[in-house]
C-alpha positions in Angstrom: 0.0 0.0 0.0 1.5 3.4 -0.3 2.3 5.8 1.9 -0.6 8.6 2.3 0.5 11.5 0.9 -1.0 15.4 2.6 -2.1 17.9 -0.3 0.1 18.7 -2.7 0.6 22.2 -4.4 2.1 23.9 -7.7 4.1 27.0 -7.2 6.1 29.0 -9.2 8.0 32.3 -8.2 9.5 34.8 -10.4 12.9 36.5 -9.8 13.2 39.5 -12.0 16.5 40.1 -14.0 17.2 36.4 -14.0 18.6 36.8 -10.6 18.3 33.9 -8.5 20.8 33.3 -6.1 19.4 30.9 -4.0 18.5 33.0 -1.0 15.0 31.2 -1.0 16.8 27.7 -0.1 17.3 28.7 4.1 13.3 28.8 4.2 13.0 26.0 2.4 15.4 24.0 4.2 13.4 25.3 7.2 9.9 24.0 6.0 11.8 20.6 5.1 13.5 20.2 8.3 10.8 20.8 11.1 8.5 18.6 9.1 5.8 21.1 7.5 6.6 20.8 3.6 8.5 17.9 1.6 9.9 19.0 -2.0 8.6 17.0 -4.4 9.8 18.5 -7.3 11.9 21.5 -8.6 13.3 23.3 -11.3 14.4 26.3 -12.4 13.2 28.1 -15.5 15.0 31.2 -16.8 13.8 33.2 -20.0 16.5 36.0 -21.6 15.9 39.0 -22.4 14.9 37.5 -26.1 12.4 35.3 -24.9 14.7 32.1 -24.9 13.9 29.3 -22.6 16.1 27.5 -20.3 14.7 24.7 -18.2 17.2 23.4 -15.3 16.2 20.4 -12.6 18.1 21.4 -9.0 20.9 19.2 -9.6 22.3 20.9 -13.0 21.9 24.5 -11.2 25.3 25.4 -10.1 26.7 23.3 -7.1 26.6 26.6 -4.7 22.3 26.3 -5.2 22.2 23.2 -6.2 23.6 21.2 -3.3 21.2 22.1 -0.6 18.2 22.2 -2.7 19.3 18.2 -3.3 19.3 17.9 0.1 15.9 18.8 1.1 14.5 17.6 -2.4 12.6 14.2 -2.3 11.5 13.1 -5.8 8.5 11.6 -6.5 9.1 9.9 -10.1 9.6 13.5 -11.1 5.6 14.6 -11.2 6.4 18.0 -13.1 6.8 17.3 -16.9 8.5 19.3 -19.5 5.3 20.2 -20.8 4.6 21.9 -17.3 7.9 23.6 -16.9 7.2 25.0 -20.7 3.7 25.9 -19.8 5.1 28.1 -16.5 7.9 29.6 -18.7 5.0 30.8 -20.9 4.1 33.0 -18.0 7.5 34.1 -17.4 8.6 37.8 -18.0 11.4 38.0 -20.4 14.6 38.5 -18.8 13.3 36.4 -15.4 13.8 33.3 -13.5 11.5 31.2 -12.0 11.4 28.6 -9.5 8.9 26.0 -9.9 8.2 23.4 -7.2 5.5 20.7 -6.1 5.5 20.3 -2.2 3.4 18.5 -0.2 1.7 20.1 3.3 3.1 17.1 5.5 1.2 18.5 8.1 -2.2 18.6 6.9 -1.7 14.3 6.8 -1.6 14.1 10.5 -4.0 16.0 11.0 -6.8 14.7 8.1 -6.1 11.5 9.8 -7.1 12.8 13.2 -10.6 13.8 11.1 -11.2 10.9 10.1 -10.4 9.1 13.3 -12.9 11.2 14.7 -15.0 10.5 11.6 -15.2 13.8 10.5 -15.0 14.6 6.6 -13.0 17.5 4.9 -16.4 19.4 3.3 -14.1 22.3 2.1 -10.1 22.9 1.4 -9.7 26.3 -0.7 -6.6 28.1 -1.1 -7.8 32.0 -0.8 -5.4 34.4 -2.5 -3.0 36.2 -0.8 -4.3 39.6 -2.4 -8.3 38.2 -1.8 -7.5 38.2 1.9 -5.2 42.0 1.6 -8.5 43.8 -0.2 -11.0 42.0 2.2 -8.4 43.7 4.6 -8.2 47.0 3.4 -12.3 47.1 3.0 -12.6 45.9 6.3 -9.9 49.3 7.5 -11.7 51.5 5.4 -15.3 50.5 6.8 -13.8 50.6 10.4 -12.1 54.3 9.7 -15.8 55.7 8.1 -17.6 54.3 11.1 
């Protein structure tokens, strides 16, 4: 049988003027290490100035960035494709680079199988939008300044 696995999730993050130095990797290796995330997946994409794609996994990035993304990585049979990494580089500013991951919330396993223990059943599970939630915030100042 295999191992449950918590929800997964796609994200990409663009670094303008193809300027990724790896600062990103401490948080990362954070998230890894007290158990909250697991790295699935990654690559880096990077489109020039002329629009010309460049797809790298972590272990062809240079060894200064690559070697402690490998160490918090843990591939899954490789779940993003090319056709995915192309698909986010389609997105990408010219002249960008973009890390693209699949992680798993870890923690949401623990506790989905506390749920059902209980028998409980997950009705709802919506990521809101970070800027949904920062204009429900600013409406919510603005009506508490009128009133």
């Amino acid at each position: 049988m295999r191992e449950a696995l918590g929800p997964i999730e796609y994200l990409v993050v663009e670094f303008p003027g193809n300027q990724f130095t790896g600062e990103i990797i401490p948080a990362l290796t954070q998230l890894v290490g007290t158990g909250l995330i697991r790295i699935i997946d990654l690559a880096v994409i990077s489109k020039d100035a002329y629009g010309n794609i460049t797809i790298l996994e972590s272990g062809e990035l240079p060894s200064d960035v690559a070697a402690p993304l490998l160490q918090v990585e843990d591939h899954v049979d490789d779940l993003m494709s090319e056709n995915d990494l192309l698909m986010a580089a389609e997105e990408l500013h010219n002249n960008c680079t973009a890390a693209a991951m699949l992680f798993e919330n870890v923690w949401a396993v623990q506790f989905l199988r506390a749920v059902r223990n209980a028998n409980g059943q997950v009705l709802a599970n919506v990521r809101v939008p970070h800027d949904v939630i920062e204009a429900v915030q600013e409406m919510l100042v603005e009506a508490s300044d009128e009133g």
